[in-house]
N, C-alpha and C positions, 0 to 999 in steps of 0.2 A: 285789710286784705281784699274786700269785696264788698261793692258802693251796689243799696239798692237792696230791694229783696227781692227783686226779679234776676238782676245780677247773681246773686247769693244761688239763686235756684238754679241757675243754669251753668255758673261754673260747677257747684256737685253733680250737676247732670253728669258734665264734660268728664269730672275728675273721676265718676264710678265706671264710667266705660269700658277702661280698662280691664276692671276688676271685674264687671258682669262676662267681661271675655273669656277672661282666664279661667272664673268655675265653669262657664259652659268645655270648657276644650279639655277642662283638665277631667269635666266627669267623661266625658266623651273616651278620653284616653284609657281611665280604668274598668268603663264598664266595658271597652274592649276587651282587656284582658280577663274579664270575665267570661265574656264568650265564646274568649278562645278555649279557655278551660272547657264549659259545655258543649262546644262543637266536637270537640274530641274526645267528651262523653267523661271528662275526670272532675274530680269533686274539683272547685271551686276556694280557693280561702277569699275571697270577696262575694259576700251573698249580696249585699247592693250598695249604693254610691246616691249619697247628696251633696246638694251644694248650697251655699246662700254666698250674698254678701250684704255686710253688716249693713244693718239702716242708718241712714244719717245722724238720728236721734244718740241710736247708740254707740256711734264713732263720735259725736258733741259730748257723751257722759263721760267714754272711755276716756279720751282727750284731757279731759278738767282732772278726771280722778288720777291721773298718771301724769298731771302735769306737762302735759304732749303740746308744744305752740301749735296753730292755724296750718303754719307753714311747712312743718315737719312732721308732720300725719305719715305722708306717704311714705317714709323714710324711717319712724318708730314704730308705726302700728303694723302689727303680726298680722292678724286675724282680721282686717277687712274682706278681704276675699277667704272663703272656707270651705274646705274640701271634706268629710266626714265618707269613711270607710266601716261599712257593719261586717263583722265575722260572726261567724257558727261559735268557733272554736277559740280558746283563749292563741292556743300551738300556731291558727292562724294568722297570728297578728304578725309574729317573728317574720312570718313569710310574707308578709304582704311590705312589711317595714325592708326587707330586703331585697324585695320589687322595686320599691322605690330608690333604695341605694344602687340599685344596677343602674338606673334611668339618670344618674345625678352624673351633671358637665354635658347631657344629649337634649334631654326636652328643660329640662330645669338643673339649678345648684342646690344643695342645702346647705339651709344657712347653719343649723342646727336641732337638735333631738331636745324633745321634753320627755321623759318615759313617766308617768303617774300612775301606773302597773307597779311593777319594783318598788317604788317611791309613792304611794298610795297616798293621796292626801286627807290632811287631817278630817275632814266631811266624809272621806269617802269615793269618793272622787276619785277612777280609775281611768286611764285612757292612754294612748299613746301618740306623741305631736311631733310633726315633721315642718318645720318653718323652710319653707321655699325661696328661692328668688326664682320667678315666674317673668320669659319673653312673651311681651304681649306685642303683637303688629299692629297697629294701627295706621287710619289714615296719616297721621301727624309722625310715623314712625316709629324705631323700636322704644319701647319704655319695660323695664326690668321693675315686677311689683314684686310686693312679699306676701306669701301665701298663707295658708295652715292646712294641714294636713292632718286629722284628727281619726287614727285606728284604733278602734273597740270593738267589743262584744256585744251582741243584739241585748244580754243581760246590763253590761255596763251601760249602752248608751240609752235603755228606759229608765234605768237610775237616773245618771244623768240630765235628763229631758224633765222627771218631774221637781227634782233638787235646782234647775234654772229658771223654773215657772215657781216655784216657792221663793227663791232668791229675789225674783220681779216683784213677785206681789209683797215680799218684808221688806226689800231691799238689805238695809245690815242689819234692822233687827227684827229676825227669826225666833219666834219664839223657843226657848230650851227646851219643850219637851217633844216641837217638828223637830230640834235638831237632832233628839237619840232616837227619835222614830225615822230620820233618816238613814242614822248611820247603821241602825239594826237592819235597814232594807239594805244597806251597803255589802253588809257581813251577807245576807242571805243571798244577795245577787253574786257576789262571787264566790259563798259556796254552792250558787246553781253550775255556774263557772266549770267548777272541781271537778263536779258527779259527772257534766257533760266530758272531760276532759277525759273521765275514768272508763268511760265508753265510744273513744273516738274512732277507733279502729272501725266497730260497729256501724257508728253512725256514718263515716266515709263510704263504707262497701255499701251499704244499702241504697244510700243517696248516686251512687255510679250507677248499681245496678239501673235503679228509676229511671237513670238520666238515659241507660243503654237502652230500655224498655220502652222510654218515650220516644225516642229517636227512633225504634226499632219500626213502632206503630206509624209515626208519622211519614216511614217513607214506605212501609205497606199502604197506607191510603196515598198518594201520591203515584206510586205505581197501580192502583185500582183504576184510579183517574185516568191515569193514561190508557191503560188497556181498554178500558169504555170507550172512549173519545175515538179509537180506530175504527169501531164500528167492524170490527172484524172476528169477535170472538164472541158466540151467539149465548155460549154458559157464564159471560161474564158477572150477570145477577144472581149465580147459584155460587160463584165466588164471592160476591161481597157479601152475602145472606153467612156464608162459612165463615169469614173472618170476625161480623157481629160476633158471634157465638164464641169462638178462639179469643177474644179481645174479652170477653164478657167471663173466659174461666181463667185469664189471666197467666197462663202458663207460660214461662219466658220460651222453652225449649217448643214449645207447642207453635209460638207465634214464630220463632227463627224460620220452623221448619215448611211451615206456610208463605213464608216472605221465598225461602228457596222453592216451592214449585209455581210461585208468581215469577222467580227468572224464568225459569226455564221455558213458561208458558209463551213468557215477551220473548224468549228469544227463539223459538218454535217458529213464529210468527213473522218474525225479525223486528220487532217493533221498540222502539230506542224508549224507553221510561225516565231516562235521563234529563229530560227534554221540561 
C-alpha cells in the first residue's frame, strides 16, 4: 500500500486530515449548543465536549485485532475520529441523544446507536454511542468519514477513563481481582448516578439560579464600566464601593434591585451601557 517510511508518514499525515477536521467542527457544534443553553441562563444537558482522534499506533492495533485490511480502515473503522459528551445527569443523556437525532440528514447521518446504559456491559462499562457519517471539505473535496459520538455521565466517563488505562497497561490480561475492584467501582458509580438522579429537580433550580446570578453580576459590572468611562457621574466610586458589599452579601433580590437603579442612573444621564 505505501513504499518507504517517509511515504508511510505522510500518506497518514494526508489520511488523518480529515478526521482532525471533523473533531474540531464537531466540538465547535456542541459546545455551541451549550452556550446557547447558558446565554439564556437554563441549565445545560452538556456540561462539556472532547475530542481526539485515534493514534496511528492504535488504528495499527485495532486494525490486526478486527482483521480490518490497510485499505478499508476508512470504510470499517467507527471510532477514528471521536467525539465524547459529559452530562450532570443520567436524564441528560436522552436529551442530548435527541439533539443529535434532530441534527441527523443536516450537519451529519447516523449510521447507528450503541446504548451500553440499558445494555451495561459485562466490565461495567456504561455509555451511550452515536456512529456518524461526518461531511468533511477539504482541499481535495467532499469526503463522508465515520465518527463516534460517545454520551455519558461525568460518574461513567471516570469509570471509564481508569478501566481503559488498566486495559493499556494488562492489555487482555487483567488481573481477577482489578477486575471485581472494578466492577464494584461500576456498581458504585452508577449508584452515584441514582442518588444524583433522585435530586435532579434541585440540582437544575440551583445551577439556573447561579447561572442567572452570574450573568446578573456580570452585566452589573459592565454597566459600572460604562458609567465611569463617561466621566460624567462624580458619585460613580460610591456606586462601585455599594455593589462590592451587595455582591459580597450575595442577595439575589438585593443585587436585581441595584442593577435597576444602575438603569435608571444610565438613563437619567442618557448614557447607552449597551455599548
Amino acid at each position: 500500500m505505501m513504499k518507504g517510511s517517509d511515504n508511510m508518514i505522510q500518506d497518514w499525515k494526508q489520511f488523518l486530515i480529515p478526521y482532525n477536521q471533523s473533531v474540531e467542527e464537531l466540538k465547535i457544534k456542541f459546545k455551541s449548543i451549550r452556550n446557547e443553553y447558558r446565554k439564556m441562563d437554563k441549565y445545560s444537558p452538556i456540561e462539556f465536549v472532547t475530542g481526539r482522534v485515534k493514534k496511528i499506533s492504535s488504528i495499527l492495533d485495532k486494525a490486526k485485532k478486527l482483521d480490518i485490511p490497510m485499505d478499508k480502515i476508512s470504510e470499517q473503522m467507527e471510532d477514528i475520529a471521536g467525539i465524547r459528551i459529559m452530562c450532570q445527569l443520567v436524564e441528560d443523556i436522552d436529551k442530548v441523544v435527541n439533539l443529535i437525532r434532530d441534527r441527523d440528514g443536516k450537519d451529519f447521518k447516523i449510521a447507528y446507536e450503541k446504548d451500553y446504559i440499558t445494555n451495561e456491559k459485562k466490565s461495567g462499562y456504561r455509555s451511550y454511542h452515536i456512529i456518524i457519517k461526518y461531511p468533511v471539505y477539504t482541499a481535495f473535496g467532499e469526503k463522508d468519514i465515520l465518527a463516534e459520538i460517545q454520551i455519558r455521565t461525568l460518574a461513567m466517563n471516570f469509570w471509564a477513563t481508569i478501566e481503559h488505562s488498566l486495559n493499556y497497561k494488562f492489555e487482555a490480561n487483567m488481573p481477577e481481582h482489578i477486575k471485581i475492584k472494578l466492577k464494584n467501582a461500576a456498581e458504585a458509580a452508577s449508584k452515584l448516578d441514582q442518588e444524583m438522579s433522585e435530586i435532579r429537580e434541585e440540582i437544575i433550580e440551583s445551577q439556573e439560579i447561579f447561572q442567572v446570578k452570574s450573568s446578573l453580576i456580570a452585566d452589573i459590572l459592565s454597566e459600572l464600566q460604562a458609567l465611569y468611562f463617561t466621566a460624567k457621574i462624580n458619585e460613580i466610586d460610591e456606586y462601585r464601593e455599594e455593589f462590592f458589599h451587595v455582591q459580597e452579601r450575595g442577595d439575589f433580590n438585593e443585587l436585581r434591585n441595584f442593577k435597576r437603579r444602575l438603569d435608571k442612573l444610565a438613563k437619567k444621564y442618557n448614557i447607552d451601557t449597551t455599548i
